[in-house]
MDAnalysis code that builds the backbone (N, CA, C; Angstrom):
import MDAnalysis as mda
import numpy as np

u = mda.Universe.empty(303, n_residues=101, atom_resindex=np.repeat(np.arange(101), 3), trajectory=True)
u.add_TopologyAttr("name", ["N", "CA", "C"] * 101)
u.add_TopologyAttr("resid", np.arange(1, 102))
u.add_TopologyAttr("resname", ["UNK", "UNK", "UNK", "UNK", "UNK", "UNK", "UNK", "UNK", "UNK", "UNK", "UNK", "UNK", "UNK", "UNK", "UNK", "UNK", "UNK", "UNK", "UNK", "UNK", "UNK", "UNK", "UNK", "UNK", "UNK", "UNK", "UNK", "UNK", "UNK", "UNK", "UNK", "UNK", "UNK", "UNK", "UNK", "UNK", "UNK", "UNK", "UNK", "UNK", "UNK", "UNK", "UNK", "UNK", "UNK", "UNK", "UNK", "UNK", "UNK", "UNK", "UNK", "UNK", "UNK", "UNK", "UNK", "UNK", "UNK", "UNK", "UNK", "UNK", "UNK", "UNK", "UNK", "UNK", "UNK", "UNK", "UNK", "UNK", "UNK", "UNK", "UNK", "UNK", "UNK", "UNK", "UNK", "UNK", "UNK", "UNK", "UNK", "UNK", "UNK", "UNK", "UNK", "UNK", "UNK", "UNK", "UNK", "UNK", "UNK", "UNK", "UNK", "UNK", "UNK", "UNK", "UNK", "UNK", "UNK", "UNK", "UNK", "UNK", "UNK"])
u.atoms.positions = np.array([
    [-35.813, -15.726, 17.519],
    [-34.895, -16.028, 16.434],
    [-34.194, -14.746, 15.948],
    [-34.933, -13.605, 15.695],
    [-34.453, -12.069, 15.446],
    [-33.148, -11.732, 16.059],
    [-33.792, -11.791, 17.427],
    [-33.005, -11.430, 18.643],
    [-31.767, -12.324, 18.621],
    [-31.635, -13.439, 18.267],
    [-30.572, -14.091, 18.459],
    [-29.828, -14.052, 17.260],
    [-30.034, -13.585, 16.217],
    [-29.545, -13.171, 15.031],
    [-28.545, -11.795, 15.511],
    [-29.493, -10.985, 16.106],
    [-28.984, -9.484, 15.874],
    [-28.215, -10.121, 17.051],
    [-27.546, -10.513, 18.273],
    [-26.543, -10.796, 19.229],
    [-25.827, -11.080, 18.329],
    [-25.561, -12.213, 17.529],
    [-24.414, -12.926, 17.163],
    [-24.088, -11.215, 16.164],
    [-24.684, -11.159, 15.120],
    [-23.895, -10.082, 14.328],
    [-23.531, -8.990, 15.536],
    [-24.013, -8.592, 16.614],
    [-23.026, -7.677, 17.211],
    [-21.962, -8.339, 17.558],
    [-21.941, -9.835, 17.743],
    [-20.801, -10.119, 18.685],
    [-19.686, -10.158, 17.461],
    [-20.061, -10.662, 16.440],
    [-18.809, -11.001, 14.842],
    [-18.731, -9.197, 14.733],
    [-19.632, -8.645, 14.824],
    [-18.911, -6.926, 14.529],
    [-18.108, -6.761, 15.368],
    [-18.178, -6.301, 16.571],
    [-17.773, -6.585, 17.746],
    [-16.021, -6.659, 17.558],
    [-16.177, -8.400, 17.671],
    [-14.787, -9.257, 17.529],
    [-13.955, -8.541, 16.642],
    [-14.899, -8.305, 15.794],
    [-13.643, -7.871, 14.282],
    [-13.355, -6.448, 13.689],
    [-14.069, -5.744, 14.839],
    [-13.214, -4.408, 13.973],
    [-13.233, -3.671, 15.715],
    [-12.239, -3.748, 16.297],
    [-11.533, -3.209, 17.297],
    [-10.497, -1.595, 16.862],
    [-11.793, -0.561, 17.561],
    [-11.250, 0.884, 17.242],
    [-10.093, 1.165, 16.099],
    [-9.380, 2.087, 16.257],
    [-8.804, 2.757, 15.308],
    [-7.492, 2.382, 15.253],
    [-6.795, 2.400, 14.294],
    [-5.392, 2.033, 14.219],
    [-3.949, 3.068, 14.298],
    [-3.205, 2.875, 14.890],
    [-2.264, 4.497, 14.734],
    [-1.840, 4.672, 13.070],
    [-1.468, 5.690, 12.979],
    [-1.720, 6.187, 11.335],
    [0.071, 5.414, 11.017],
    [1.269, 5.190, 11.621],
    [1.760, 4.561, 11.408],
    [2.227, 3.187, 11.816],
    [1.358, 2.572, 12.084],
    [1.498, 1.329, 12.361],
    [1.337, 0.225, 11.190],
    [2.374, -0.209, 11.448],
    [3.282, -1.666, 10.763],
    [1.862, -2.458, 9.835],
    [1.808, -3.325, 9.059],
    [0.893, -3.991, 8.317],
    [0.435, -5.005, 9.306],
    [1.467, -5.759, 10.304],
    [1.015, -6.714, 11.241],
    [0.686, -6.254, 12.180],
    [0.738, -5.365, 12.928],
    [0.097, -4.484, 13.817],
    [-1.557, -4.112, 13.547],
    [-1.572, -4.087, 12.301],
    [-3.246, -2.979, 12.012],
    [-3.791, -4.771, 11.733],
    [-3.198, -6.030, 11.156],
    [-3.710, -7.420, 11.324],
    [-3.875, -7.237, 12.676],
    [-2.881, -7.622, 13.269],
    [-2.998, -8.575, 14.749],
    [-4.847, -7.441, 15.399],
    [-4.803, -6.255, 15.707],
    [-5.748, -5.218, 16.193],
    [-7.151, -5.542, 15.217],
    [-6.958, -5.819, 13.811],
    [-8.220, -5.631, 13.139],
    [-8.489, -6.624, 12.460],
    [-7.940, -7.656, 12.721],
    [-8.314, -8.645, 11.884],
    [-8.057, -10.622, 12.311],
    [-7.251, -10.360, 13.119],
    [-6.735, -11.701, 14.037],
    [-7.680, -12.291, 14.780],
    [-8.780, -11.349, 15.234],
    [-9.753, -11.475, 16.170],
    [-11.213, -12.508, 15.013],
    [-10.679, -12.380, 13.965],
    [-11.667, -13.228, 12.811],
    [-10.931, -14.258, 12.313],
    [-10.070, -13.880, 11.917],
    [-9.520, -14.773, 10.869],
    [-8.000, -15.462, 11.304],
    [-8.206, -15.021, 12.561],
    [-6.724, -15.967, 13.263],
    [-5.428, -15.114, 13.158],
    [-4.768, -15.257, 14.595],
    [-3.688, -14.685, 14.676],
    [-2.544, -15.204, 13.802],
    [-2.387, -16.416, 12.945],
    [-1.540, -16.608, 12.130],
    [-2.606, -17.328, 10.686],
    [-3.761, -16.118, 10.257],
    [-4.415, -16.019, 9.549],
    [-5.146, -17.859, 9.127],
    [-4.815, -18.636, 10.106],
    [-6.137, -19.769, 9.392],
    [-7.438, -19.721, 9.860],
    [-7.758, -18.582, 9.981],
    [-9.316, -18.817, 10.215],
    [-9.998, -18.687, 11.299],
    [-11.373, -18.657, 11.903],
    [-11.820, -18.843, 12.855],
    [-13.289, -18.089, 12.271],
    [-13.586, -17.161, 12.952],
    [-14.817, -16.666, 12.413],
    [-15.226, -16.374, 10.971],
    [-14.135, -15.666, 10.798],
    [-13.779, -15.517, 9.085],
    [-13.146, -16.271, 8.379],
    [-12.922, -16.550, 7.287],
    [-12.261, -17.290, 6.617],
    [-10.482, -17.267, 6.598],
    [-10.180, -18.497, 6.364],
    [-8.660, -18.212, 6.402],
    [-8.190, -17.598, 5.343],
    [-6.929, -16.699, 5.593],
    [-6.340, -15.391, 4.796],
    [-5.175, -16.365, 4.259],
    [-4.401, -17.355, 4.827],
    [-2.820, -17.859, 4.736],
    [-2.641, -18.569, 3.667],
    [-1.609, -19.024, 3.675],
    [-1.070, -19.741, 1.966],
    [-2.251, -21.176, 1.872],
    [-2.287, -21.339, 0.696],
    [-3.748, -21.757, 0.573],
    [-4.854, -21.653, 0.463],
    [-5.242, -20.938, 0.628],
    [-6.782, -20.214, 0.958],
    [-7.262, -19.372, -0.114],
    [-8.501, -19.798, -0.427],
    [-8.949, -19.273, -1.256],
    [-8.723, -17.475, -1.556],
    [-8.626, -16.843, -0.550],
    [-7.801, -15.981, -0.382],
    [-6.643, -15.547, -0.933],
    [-5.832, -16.263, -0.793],
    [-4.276, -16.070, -1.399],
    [-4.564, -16.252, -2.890],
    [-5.704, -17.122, -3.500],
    [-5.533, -17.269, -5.216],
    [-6.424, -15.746, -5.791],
    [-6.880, -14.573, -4.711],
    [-7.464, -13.595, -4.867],
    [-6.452, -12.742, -5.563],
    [-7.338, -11.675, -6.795],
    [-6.377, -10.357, -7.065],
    [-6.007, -9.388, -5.613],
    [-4.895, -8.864, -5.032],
    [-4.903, -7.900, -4.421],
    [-6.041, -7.161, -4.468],
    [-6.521, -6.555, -5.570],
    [-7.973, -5.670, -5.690],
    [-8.950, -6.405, -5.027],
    [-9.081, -7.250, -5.072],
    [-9.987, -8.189, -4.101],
    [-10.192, -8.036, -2.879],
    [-8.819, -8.358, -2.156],
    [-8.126, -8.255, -0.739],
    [-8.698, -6.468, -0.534],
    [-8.180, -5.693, -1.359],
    [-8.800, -4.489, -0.862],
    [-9.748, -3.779, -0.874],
    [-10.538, -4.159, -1.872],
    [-11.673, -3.739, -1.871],
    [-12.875, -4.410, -0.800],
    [-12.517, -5.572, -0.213],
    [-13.327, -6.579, 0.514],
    [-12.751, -5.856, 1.811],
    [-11.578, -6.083, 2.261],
    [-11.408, -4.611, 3.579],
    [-11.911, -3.427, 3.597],
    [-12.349, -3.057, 2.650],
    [-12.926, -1.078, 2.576],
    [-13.859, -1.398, 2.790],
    [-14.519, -2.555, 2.099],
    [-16.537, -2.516, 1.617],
    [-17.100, -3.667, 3.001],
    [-16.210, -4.558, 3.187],
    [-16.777, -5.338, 3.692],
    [-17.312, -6.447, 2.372],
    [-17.545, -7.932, 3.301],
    [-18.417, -8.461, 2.362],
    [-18.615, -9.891, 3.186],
    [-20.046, -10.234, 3.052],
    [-20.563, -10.847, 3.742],
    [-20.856, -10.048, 5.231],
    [-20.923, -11.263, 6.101],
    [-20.437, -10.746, 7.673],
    [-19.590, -9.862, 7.995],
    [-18.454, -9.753, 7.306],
    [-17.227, -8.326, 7.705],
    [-18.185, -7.167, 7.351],
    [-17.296, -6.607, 7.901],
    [-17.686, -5.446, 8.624],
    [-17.042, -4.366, 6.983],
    [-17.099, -3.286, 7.358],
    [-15.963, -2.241, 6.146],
    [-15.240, -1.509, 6.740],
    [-13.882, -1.665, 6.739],
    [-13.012, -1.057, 7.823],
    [-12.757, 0.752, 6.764],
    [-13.162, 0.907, 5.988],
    [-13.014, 2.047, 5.444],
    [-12.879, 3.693, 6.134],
    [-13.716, 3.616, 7.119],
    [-13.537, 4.416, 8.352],
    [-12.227, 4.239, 9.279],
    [-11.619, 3.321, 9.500],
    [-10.476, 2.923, 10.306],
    [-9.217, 3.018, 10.006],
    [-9.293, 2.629, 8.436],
    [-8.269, 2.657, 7.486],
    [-7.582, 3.887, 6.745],
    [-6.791, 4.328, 6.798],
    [-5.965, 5.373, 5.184],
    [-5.797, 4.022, 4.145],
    [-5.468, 5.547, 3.037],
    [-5.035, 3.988, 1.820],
    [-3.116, 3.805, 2.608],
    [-2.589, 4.384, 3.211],
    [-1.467, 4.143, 3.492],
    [-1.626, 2.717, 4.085],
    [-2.299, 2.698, 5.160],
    [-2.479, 1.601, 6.502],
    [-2.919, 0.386, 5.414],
    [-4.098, 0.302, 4.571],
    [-4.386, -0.150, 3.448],
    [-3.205, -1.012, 2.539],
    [-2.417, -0.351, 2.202],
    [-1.478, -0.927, 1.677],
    [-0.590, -1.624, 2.129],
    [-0.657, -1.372, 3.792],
    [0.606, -2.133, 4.647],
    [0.246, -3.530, 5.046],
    [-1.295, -2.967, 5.526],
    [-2.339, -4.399, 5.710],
    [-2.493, -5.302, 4.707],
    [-2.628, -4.875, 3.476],
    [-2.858, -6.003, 2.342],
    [-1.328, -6.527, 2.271],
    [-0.121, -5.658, 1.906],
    [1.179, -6.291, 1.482],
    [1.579, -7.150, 2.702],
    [1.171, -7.023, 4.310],
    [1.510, -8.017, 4.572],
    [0.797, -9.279, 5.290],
    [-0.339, -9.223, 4.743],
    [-1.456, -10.377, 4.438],
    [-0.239, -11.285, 3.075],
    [-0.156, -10.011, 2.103],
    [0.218, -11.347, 0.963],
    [1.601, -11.831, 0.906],
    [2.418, -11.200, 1.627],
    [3.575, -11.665, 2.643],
    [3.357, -12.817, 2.877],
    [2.661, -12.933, 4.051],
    [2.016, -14.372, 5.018],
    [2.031, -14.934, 4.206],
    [1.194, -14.765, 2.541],
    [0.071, -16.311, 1.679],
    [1.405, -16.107, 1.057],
    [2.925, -15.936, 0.939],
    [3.878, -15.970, 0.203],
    [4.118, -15.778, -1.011],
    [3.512, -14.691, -0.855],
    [2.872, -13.872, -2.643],
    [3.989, -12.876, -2.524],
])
């Protein structure tokens, strides 16, 4: 049971935080690389919860959205290592783009 615990969390780590991002790359760029692989390439979901209009997500403060990318929470991972606050800001503004915020 251990053992099959610790597989799946490597495989959800794994899936969802794919190496480093270039220091200027686009907000949908550092999604599609770090985050599509969970939560869907047009953010409804899959491993992680859906990010898109609707979603419990979208009724989140921004501070939410970013602090839950740095720290992690739950199963995610903490992309805080991967991230600047620049990349940070591109990633959240166009997450809330998508939820039409």
């Amino acid at each position: 049971m251990v053992r099959r615990f610790v597989v799946v969390m490597f495989l959800v780590v794994s899936a969802c935080s794919i190496g480093r991002v270039a220091d200027d790359a686009a907000g949908d760029e550092i999604y599609r690389q770090l985050c599509a692989g969970c939560h869907g390439a047009d953010l409804t979901g899959g491993i992680g919860p859906p990010l898109g209009p609707g979603s419990n997500a979208a009724g989140r403060p921004r501070e939410f959205l970013e602090f839950t990318v740095i720290h992690g929470r739950g199963r995610m991972p903490s992309f805080s290592s991967s991230l600047n606050d620049e990349q940070l800001e591109r990633l959240v503004s166009y997450v809330r783009e998508e939820q039409g915020g």
